[in-house]
C-alpha positions in Angstrom: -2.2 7.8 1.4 -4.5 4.4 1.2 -6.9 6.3 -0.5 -4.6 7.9 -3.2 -3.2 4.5 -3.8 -6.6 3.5 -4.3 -7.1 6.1 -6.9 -4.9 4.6 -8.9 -5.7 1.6 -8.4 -9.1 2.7 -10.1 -7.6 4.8 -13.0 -5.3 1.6 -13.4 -8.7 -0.7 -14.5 -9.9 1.5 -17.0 -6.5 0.9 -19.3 -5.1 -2.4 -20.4 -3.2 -4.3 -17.9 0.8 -3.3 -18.4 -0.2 0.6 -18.7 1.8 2.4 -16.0 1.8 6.0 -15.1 2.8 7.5 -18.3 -0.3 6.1 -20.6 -2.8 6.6 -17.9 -1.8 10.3 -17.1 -1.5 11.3 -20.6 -4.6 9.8 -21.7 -6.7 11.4 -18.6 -5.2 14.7 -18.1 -3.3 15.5 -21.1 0.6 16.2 -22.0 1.5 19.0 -19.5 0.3 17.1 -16.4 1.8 14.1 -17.6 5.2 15.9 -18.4 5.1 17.1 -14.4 4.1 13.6 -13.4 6.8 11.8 -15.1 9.4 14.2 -14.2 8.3 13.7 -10.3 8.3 9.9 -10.3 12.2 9.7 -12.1 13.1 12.5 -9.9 11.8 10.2 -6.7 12.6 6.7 -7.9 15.8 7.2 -9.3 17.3 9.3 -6.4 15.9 6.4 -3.9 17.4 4.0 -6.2 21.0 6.0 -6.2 20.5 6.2 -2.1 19.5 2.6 -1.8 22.7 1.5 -3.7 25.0 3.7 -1.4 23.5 2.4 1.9 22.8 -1.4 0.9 26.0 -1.6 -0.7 27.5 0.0 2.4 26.2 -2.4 4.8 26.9 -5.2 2.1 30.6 -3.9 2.4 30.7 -4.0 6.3 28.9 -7.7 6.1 31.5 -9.2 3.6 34.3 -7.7 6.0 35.7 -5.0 3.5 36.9 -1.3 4.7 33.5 0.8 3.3 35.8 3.9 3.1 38.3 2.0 1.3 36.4 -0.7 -0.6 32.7 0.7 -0.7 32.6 -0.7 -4.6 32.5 -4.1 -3.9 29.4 -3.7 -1.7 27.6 -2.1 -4.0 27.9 -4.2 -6.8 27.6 -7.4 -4.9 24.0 -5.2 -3.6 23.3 -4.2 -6.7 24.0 -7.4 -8.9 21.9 -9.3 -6.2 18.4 -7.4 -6.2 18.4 -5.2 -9.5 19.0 -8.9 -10.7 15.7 -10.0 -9.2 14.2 -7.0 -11.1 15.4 -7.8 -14.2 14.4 -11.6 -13.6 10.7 -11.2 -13.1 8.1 -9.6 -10.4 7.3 -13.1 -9.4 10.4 -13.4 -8.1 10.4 -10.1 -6.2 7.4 -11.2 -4.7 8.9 -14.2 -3.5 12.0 -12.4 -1.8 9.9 -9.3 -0.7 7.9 -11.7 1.2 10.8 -13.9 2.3 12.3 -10.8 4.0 9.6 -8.8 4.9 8.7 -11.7 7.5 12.4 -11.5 8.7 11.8 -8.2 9.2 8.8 -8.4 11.3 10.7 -11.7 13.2 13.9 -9.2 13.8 11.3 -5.9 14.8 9.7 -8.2 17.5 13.1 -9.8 18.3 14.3 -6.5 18.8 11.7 -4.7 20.9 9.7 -7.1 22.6 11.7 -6.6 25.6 11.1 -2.7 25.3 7.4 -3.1 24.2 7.3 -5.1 27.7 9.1 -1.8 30.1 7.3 0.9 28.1 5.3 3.4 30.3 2.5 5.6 29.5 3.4 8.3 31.1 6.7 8.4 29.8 5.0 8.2 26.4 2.3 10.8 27.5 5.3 13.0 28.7 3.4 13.7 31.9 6.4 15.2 33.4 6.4 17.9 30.9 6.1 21.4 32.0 2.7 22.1 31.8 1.3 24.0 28.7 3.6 21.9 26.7 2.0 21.3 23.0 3.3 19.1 20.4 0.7 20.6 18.3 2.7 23.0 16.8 5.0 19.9 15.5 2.5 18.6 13.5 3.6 20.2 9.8 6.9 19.3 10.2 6.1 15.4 10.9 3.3 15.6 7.8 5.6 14.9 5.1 7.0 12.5 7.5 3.8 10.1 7.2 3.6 10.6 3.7 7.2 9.3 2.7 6.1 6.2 5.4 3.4 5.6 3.3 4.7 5.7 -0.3 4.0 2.6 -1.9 2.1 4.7 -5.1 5.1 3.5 -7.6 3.9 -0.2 -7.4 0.2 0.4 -7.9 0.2 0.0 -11.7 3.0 -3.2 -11.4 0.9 -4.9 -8.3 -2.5 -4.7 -10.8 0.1 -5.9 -13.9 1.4 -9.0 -11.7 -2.3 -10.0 -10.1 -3.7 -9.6 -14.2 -6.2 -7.2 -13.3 -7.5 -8.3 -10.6 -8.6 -5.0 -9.0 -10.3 -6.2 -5.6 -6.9 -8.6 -5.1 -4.4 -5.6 -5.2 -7.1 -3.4 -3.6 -6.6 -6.1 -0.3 -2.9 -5.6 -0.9 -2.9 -2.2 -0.2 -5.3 -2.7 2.4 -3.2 -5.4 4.6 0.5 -3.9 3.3 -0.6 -0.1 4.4 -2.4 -1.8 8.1 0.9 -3.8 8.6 3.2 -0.5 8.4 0.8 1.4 10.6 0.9 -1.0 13.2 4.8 -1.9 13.0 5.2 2.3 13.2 2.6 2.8 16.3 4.5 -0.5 18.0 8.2 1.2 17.6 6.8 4.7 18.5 5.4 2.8 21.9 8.4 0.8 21.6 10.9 4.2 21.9 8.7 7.1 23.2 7.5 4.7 25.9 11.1 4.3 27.2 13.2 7.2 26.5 11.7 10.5 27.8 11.1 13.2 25.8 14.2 15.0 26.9 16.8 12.5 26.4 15.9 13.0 22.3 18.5 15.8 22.1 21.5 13.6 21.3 19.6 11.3 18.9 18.2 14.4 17.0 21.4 15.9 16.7 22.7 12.9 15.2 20.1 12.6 12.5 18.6 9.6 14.0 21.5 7.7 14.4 20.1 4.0 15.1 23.6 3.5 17.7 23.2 6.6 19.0 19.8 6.4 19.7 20.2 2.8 21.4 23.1 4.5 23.7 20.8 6.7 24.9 18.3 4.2 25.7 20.3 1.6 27.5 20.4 4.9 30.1 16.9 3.8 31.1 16.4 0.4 30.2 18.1 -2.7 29.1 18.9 -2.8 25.4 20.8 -6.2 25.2 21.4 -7.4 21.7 19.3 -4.8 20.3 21.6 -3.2 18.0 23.0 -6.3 16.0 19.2 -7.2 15.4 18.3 -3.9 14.2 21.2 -3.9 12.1 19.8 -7.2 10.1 16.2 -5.7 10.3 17.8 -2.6 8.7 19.8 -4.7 5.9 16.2 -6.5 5.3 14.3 -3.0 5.2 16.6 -2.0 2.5 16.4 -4.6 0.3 12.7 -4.2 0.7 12.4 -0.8 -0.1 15.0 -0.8 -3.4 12.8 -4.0 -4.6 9.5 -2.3 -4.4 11.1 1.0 -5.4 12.7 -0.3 -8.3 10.0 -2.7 -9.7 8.0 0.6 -10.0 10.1 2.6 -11.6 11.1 -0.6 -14.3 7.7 -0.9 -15.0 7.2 2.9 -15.6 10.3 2.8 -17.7 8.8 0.1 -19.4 5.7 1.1 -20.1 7.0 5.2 -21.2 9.7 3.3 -24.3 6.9 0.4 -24.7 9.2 -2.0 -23.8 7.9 -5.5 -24.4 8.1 -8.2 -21.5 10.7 -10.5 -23.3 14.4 -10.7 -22.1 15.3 -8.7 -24.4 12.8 -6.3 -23.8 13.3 -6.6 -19.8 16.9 -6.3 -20.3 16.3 -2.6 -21.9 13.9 -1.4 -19.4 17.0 -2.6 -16.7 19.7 -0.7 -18.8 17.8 2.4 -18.3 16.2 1.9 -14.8 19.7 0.7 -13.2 23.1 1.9 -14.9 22.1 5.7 -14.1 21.8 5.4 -10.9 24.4 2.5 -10.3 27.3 5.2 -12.3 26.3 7.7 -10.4 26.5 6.1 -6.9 30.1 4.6 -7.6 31.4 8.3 -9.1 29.7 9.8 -6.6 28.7 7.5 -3.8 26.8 10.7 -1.8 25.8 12.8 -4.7 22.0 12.3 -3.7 22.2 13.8 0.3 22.4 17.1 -1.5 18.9 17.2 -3.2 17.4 14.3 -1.1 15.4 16.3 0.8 13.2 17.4 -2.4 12.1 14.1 -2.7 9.1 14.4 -0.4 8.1 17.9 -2.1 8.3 15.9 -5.6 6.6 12.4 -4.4 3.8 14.5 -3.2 2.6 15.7 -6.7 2.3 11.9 -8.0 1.5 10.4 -4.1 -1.3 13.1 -3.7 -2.3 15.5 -6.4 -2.5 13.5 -9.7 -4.4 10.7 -8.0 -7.1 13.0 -7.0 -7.3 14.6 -10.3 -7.1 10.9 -11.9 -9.9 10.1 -10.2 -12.3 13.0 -11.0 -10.7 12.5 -14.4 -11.1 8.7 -15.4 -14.9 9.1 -13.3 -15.8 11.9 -15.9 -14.2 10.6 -18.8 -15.7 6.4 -18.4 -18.3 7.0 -15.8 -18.7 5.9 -12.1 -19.4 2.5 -10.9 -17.8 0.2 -13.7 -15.7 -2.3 -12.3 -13.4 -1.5 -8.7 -14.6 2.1 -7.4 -12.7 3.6 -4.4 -14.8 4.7 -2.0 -15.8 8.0 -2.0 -16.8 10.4 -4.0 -16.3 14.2 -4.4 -15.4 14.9 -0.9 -12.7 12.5 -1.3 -10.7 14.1 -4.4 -10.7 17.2 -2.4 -9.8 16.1 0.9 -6.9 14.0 -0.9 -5.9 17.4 -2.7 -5.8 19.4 0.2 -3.6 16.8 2.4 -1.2 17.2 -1.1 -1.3 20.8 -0.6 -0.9 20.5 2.9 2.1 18.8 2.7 3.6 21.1 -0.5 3.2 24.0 1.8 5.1 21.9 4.9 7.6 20.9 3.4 8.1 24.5 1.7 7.7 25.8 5.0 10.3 23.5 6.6 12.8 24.2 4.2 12.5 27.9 4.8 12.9 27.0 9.1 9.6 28.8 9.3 7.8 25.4 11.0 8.8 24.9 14.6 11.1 21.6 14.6 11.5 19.6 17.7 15.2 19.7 19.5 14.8 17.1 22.3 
């Protein structure tokens, strides 16, 4: 995923600073791929967009007091009003906040499982106890398109290389330290949880979709969970806010870039008409319209998060030459083993949706 975000990072340098997406795909590999493209990124951005609303303004609801089956609304736009805002107002200041709450959500993670970082147990994370013969192995499909959706930061690549003015090596260290930091806060909470709960005690948390609460009950049967679950709940709020930030500057930068909107208010207010009211009417008509096709969005994300960047490369490297300017590492090899992890996950997740892939019950 670091490497296709690299990709187009590289694509990215060969077009004037502001081109998103839409120019740089239709310029390198021509109307029908860019067609496919577009229609994958507003498929992906604007359902995470309509699911970001519904669960920020949810929690926004439950903060400010209100009934959320009753009075839902008022969380929503009092989430919405709040960060789109910021959107609309400039990237510099969604840097500022992302960065603001990003470190409140590393303070609240640490916070939160310190203690259980402190009781986990190798061979309760090792499963030694297992039956022996026991593989996870044959899991492995089913948690691919798992990793990818961790690491999907490809929306912001273009609007990280607009906001640093085209400074390739800059955003290039961005992706760098942002994709190091998520690995290491995943590997810490899967130490965190799998070193602590044992492997069968995961029925009831699978069979409630991952409820956080649910998953928290369970583990206070082992180990003390203390105030676990009011921190989690503000890392939660903070991981939100996060994620519709980032989500949304990419997608009002695409936008931007598809109706060449210019980066006046006016301009900026047009590009936030058409990145936020369709999403924001459809969440407050209906407020879980998305659950029903959101788990496409990983099949979709994978076309623009995997397969495009590897054809960008071998595209931009054939059409203005190799070694101008930032070059991703990698040559060849790399465009193929990118495609083939797209492919990979396409037939996963096809695979998964047809209950063909073994799926872990606890």
């Amino acid at each position: 995923m670091l490497a296709s975000g690299l990709m187009i990072l590289e694509a990215n340098t060969h077009y004037p600073v502001g081109a998103s997406f839409d120019t740089i795909v239709r310029d390198s590999l021509g109307k029908g791929w860019n067609i496919v493209n577009g229609l994958g990124v507003a498929f992906v951005l604007y359902l995470l967009t309509y699911a970001y609303i519904f669960v920020g303004g949810r929690l926004t609801t439950v903060a400010l007091g209100f009934n959320p089956d009753s009075t839902l609304w008022i969380g929503q736009l009092a989430f919405f009003i709040i960060f789109a805002g910021c959107v609309w107002y400039s990237a510099r200041l969604v840097d500022r906040l992302s960065s603001i709450l990003i470190g409140g959500m590393v303070i609240t993670f640490i916070w939160a499982t310190g203690g259980l970082l402190n009781t986990a147990q190798l061979p309760i994370l090792l499963n030694s106890a297992a039956p022996e013969n026991t593989s996870y192995w044959i899991y492995l499909g089913t948690a691919l398109p798992v990793c990818l959706a961790s690491f999907g930061f490809h929306g912001n690549v273009s609007s990280l290389y607009k906001y640093f003015n085209g400074d390739a090596p800059k955003v290039a260290r961005a992706l760098w330290i942002g994709t190091l930091i998520a690995l290491v806060i995943y590997a810490l909470w899967q130490l965190a949880i799998q070193g602590n709960l044992p492997r069968n005690a995961f029925a009831p948390v699978i069979k409630a979709d991952g409820d956080v609460a649910v998953l928290i009950g369970e583990l206070s049967k082992f180990v003390t969970t203390g105030s676990m679950a009011k921190i989690l709940a503000f890392f939660s709020y903070m991981a939100i806010a996060t994620s519709f930030l980032g989500v949304t500057l990419g997608l009002f930068d695409y936008l931007s870039d598809l109706f060449g909107f210019d980066n006046s208010r006016i301009g900026r207010t047009k590009t936030a008409a058409i990145t936020f009211l369709p999403p924001l009417v459809a969440c407050l008509l209906y407020p879980l319209g998305f659950v029903g096709v959101i788990g496409y969005v990983g099949l979709a994300a994978t076309i623009w998060v995997a397969i495009v960047p590897a054809l960008l490369l071998r595209a931009v490297r054939k059409k203005f030459g190799a070694g101008k300017g930032f070059q991703v590492f990698g040559g060849t090899w790399l465009v193929i083993w990118v495609l083939l992890f797209g492919l990979a996950n396409i037939v996963a997740q096809l695979l998964s949706r047809a209950e063909i892939l073994p799926v872990f019950k606890g």
